[in-house]
N, CA, C, O and CB atoms as a CASP TS submission, in Angstrom:
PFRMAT TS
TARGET T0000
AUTHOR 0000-0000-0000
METHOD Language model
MODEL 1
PARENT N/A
ATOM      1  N   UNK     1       0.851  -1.171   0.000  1.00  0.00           N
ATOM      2  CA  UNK     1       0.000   0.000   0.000  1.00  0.00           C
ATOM      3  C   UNK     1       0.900   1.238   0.000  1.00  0.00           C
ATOM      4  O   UNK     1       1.707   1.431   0.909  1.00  0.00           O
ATOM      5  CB  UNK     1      -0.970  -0.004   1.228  1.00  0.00           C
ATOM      6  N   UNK     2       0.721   2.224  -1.220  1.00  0.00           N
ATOM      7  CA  UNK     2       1.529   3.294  -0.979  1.00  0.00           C
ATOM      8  C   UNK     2       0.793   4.352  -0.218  1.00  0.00           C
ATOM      9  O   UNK     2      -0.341   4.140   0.212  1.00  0.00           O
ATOM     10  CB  UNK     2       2.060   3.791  -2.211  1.00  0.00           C
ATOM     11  N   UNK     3       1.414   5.477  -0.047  1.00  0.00           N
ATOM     12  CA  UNK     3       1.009   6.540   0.675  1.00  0.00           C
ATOM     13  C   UNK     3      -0.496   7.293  -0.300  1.00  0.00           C
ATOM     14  O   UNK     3      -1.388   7.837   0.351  1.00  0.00           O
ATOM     15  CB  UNK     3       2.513   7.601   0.858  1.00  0.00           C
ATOM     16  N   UNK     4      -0.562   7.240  -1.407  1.00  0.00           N
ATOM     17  CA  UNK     4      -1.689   7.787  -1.799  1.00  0.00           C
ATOM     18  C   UNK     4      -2.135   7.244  -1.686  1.00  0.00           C
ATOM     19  O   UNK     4      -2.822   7.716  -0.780  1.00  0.00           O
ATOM     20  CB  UNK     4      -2.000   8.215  -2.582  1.00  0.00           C
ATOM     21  N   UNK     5      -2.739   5.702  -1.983  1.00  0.00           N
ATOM     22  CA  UNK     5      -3.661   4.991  -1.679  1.00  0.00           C
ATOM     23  C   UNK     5      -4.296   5.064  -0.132  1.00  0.00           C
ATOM     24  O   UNK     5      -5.484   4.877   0.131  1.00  0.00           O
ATOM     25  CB  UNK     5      -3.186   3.828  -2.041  1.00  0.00           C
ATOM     26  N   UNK     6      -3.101   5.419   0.965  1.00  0.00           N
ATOM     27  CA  UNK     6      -3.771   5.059   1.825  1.00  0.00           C
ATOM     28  C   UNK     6      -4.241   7.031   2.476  1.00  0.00           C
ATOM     29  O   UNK     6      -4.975   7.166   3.455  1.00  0.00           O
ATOM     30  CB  UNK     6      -2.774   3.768   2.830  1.00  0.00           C
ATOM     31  N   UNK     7      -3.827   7.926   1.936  1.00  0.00           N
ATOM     32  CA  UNK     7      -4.247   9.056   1.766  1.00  0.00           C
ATOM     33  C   UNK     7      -5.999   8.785   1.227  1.00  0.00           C
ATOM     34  O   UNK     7      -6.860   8.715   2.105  1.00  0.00           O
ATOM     35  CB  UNK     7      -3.156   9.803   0.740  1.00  0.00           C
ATOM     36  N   UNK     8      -6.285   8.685   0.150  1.00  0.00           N
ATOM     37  CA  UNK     8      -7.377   8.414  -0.736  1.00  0.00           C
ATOM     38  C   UNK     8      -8.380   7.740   0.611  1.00  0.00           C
ATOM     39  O   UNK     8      -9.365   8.306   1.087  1.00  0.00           O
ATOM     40  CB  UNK     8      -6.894   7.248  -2.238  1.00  0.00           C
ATOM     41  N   UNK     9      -7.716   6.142   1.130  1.00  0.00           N
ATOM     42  CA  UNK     9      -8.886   5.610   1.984  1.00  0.00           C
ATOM     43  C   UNK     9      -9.148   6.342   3.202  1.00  0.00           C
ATOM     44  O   UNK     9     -10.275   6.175   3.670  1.00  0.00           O
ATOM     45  CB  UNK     9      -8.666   4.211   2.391  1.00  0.00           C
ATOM     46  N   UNK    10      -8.256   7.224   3.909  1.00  0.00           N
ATOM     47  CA  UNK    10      -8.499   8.116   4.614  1.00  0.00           C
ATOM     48  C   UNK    10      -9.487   9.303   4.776  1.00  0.00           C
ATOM     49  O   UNK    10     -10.151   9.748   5.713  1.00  0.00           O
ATOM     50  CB  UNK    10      -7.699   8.365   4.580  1.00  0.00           C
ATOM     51  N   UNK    11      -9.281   9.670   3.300  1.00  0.00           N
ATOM     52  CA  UNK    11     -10.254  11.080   3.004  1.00  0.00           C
ATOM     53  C   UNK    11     -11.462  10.468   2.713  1.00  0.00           C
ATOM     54  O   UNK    11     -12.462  11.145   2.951  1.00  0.00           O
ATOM     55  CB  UNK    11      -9.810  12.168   1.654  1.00  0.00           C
ATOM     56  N   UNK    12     -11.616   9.400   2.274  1.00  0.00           N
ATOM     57  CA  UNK    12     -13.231   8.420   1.952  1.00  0.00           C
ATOM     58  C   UNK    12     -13.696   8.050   3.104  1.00  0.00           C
ATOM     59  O   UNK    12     -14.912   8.233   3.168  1.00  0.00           O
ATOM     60  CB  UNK    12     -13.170   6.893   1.064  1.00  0.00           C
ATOM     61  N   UNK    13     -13.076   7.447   4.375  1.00  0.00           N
ATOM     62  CA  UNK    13     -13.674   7.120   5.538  1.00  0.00           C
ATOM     63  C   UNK    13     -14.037   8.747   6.353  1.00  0.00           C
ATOM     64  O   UNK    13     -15.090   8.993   6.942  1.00  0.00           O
ATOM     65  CB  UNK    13     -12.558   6.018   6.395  1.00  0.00           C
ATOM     66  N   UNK    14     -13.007   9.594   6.206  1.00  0.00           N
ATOM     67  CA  UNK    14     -13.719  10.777   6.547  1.00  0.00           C
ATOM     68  C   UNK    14     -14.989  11.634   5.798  1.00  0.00           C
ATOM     69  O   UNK    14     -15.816  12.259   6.462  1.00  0.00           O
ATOM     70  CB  UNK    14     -12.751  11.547   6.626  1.00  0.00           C
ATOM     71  N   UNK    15     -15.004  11.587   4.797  1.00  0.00           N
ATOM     72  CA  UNK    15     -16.087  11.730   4.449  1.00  0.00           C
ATOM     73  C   UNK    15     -17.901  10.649   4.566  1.00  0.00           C
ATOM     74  O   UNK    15     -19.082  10.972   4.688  1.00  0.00           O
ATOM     75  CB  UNK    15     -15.513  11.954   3.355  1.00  0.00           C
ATOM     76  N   UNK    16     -17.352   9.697   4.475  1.00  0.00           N
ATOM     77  CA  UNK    16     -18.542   8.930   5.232  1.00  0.00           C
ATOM     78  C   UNK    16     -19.211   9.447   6.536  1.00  0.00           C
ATOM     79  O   UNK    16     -20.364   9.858   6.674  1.00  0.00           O
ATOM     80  CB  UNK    16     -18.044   7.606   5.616  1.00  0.00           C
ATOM     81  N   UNK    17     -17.911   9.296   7.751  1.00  0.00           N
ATOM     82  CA  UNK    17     -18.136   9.952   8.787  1.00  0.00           C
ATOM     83  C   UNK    17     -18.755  11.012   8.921  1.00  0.00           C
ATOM     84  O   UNK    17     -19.766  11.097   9.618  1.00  0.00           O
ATOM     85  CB  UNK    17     -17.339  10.107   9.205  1.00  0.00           C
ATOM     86  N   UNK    18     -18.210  12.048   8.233  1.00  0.00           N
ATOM     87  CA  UNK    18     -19.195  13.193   8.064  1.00  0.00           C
ATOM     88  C   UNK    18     -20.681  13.221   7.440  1.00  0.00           C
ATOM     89  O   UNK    18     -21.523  14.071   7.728  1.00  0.00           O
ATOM     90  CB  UNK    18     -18.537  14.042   7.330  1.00  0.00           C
ATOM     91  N   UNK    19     -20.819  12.433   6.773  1.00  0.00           N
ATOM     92  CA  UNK    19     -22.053  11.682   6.041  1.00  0.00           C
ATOM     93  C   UNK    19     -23.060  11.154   6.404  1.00  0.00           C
ATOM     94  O   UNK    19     -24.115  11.100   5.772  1.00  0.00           O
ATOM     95  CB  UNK    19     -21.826  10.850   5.489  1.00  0.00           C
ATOM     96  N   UNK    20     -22.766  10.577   7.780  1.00  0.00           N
ATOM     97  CA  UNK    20     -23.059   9.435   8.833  1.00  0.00           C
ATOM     98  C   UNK    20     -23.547  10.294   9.832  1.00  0.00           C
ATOM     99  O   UNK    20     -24.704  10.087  10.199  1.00  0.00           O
ATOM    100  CB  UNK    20     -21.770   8.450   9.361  1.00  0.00           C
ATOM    101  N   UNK    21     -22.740  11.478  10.505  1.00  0.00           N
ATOM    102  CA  UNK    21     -22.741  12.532  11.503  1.00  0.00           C
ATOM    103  C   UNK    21     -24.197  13.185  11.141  1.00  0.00           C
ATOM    104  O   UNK    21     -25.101  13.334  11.964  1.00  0.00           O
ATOM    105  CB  UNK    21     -21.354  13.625  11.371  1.00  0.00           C
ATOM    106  N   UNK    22     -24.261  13.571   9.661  1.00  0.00           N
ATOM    107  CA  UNK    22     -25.092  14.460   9.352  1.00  0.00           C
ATOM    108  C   UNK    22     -26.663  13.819   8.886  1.00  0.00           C
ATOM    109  O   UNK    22     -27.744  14.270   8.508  1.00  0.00           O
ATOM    110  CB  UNK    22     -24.358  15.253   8.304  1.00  0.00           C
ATOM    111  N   UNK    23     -26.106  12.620   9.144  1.00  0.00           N
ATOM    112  CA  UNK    23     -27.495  11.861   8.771  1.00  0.00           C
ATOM    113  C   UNK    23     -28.242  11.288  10.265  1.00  0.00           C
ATOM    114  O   UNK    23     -29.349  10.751  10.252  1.00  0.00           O
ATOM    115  CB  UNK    23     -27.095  10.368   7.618  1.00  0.00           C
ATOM    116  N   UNK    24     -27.803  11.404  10.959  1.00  0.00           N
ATOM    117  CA  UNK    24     -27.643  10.866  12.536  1.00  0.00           C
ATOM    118  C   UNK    24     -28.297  12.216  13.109  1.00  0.00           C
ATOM    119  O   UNK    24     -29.207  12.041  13.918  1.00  0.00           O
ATOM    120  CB  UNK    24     -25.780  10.485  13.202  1.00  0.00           C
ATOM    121  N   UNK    25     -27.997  13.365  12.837  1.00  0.00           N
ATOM    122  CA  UNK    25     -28.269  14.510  13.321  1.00  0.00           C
ATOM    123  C   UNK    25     -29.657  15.130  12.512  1.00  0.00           C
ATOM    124  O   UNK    25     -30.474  15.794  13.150  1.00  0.00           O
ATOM    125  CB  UNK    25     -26.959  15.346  13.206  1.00  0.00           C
ATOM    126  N   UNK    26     -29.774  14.956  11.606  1.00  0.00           N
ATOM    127  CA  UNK    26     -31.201  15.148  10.773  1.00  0.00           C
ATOM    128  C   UNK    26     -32.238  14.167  11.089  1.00  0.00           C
ATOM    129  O   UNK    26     -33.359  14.641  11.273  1.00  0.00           O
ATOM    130  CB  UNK    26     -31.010  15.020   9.197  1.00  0.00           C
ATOM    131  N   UNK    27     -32.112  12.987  11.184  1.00  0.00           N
ATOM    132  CA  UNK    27     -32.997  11.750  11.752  1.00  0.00           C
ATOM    133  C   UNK    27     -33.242  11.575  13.696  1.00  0.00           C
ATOM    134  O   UNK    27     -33.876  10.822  14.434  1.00  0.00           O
ATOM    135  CB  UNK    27     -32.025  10.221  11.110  1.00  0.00           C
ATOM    136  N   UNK    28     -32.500  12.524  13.830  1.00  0.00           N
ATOM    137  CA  UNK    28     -32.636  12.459  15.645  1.00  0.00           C
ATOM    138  C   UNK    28     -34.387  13.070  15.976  1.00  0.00           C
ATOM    139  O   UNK    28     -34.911  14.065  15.476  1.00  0.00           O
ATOM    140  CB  UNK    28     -31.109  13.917  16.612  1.00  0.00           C
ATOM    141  N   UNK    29     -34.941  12.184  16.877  1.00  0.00           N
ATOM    142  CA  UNK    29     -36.186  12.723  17.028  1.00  0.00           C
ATOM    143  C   UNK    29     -36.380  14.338  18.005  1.00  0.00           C
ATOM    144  O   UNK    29     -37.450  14.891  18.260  1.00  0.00           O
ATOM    145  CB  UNK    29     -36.952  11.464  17.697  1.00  0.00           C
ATOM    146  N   UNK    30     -34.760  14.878  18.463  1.00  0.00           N
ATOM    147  CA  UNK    30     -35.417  15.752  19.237  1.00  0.00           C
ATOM    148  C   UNK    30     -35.411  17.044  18.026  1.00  0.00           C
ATOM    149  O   UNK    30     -36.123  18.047  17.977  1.00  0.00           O
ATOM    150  CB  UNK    30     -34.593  16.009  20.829  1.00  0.00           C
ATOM    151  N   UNK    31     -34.357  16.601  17.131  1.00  0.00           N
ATOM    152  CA  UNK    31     -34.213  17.587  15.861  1.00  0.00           C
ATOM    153  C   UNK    31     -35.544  17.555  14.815  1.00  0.00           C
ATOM    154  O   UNK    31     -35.825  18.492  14.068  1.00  0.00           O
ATOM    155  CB  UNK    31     -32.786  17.091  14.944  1.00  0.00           C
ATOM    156  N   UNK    32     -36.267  16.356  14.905  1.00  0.00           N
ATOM    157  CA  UNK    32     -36.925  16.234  13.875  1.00  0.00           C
ATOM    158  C   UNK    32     -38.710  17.361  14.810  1.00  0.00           C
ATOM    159  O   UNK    32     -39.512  18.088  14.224  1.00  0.00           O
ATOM    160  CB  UNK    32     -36.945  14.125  13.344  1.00  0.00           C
ATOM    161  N   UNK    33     -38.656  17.004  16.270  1.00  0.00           N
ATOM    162  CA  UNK    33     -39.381  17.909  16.963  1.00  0.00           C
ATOM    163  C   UNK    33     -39.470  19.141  16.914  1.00  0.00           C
ATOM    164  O   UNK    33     -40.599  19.600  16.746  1.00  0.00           O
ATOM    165  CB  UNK    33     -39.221  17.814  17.857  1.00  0.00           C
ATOM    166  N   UNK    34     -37.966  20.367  17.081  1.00  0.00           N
ATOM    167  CA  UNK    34     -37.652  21.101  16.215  1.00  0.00           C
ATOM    168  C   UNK    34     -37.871  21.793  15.108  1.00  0.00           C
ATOM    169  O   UNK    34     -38.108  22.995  14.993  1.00  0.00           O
ATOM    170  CB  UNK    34     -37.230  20.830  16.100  1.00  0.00           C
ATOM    171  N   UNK    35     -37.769  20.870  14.204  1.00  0.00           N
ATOM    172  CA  UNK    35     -37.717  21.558  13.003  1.00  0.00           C
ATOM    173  C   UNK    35     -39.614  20.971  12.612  1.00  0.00           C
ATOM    174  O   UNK    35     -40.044  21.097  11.466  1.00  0.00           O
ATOM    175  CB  UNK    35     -36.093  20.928  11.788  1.00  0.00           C
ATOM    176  N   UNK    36     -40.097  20.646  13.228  1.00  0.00           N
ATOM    177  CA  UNK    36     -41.573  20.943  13.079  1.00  0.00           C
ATOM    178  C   UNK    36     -42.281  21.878  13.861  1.00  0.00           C
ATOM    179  O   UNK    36     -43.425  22.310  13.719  1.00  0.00           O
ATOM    180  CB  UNK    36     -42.245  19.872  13.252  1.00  0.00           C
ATOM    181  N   UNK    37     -41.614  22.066  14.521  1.00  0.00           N
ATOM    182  CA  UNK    37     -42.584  23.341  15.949  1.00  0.00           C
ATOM    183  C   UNK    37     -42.884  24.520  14.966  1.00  0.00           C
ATOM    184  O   UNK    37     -43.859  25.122  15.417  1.00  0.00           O
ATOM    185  CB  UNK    37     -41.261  24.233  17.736  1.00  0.00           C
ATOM    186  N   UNK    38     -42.538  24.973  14.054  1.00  0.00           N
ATOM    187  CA  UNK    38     -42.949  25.924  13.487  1.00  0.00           C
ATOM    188  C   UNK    38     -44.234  26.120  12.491  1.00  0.00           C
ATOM    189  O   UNK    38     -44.988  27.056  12.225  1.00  0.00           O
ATOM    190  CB  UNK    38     -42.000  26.172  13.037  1.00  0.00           C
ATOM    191  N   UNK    39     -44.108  24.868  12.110  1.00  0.00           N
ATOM    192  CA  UNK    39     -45.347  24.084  11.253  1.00  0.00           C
ATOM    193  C   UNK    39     -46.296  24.144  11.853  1.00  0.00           C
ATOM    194  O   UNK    39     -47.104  24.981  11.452  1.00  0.00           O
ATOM    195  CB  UNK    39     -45.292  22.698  10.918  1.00  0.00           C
ATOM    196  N   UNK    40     -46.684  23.315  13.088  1.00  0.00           N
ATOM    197  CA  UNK    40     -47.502  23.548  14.350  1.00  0.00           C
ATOM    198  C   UNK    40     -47.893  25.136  14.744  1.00  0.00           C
ATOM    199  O   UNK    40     -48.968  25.411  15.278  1.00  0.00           O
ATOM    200  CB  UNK    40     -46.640  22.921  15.559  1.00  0.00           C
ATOM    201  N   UNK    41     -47.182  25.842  14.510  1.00  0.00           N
ATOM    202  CA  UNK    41     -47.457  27.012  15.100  1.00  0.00           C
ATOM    203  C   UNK    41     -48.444  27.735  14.245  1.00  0.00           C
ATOM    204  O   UNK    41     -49.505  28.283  14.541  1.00  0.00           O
ATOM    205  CB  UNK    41     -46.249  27.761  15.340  1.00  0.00           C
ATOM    206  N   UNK    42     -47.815  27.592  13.101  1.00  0.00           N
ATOM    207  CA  UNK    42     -48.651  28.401  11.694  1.00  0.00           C
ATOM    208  C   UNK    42     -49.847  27.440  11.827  1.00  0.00           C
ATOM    209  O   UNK    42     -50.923  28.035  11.869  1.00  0.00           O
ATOM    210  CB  UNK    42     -47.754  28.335   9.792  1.00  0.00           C
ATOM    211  N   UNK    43     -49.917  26.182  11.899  1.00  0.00           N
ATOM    212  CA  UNK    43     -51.451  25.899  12.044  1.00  0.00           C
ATOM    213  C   UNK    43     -52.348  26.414  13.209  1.00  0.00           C
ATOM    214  O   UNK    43     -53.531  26.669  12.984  1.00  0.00           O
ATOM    215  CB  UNK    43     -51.603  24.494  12.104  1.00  0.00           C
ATOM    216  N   UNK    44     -51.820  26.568  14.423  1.00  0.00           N
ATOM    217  CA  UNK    44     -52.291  27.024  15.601  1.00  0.00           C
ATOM    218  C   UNK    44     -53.167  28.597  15.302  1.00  0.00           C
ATOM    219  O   UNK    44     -54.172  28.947  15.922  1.00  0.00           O
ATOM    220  CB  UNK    44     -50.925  27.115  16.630  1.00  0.00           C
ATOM    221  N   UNK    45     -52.451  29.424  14.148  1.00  0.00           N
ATOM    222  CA  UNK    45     -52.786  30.922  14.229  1.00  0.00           C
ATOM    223  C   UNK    45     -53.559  31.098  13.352  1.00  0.00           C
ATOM    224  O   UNK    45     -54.060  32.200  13.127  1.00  0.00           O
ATOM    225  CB  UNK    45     -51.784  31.886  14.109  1.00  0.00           C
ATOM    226  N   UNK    46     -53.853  29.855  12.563  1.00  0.00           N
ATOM    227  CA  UNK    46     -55.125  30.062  11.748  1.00  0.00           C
ATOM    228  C   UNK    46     -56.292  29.726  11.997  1.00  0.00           C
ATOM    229  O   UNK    46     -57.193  29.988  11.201  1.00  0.00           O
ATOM    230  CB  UNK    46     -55.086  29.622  10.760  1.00  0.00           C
TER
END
């Protein structure tokens, strides 16, 4: 294994991670509570 190759699998597992992070954080139920309270609200004032 040379050094780019293992450069390359590095920057691919970090990007997953980040991928993973951000998918983990959008699917969390206290975020998904959140980002509906506003929805709720506009129905409330009509």
């Amino acid at each position: 294994m040379n050094l780019a190759s293992i450069y390359y699998l590095g920057v691919t597992l970090l990007l997953f991670l980040l991928f993973a992070a951000i998918v983990a954080r959008t699917c969390s139920k206290k975020r998904q509570k959140q980002g509906e309270a506003p929805k709720y609200r506009m129905m409330d004032d009509d």
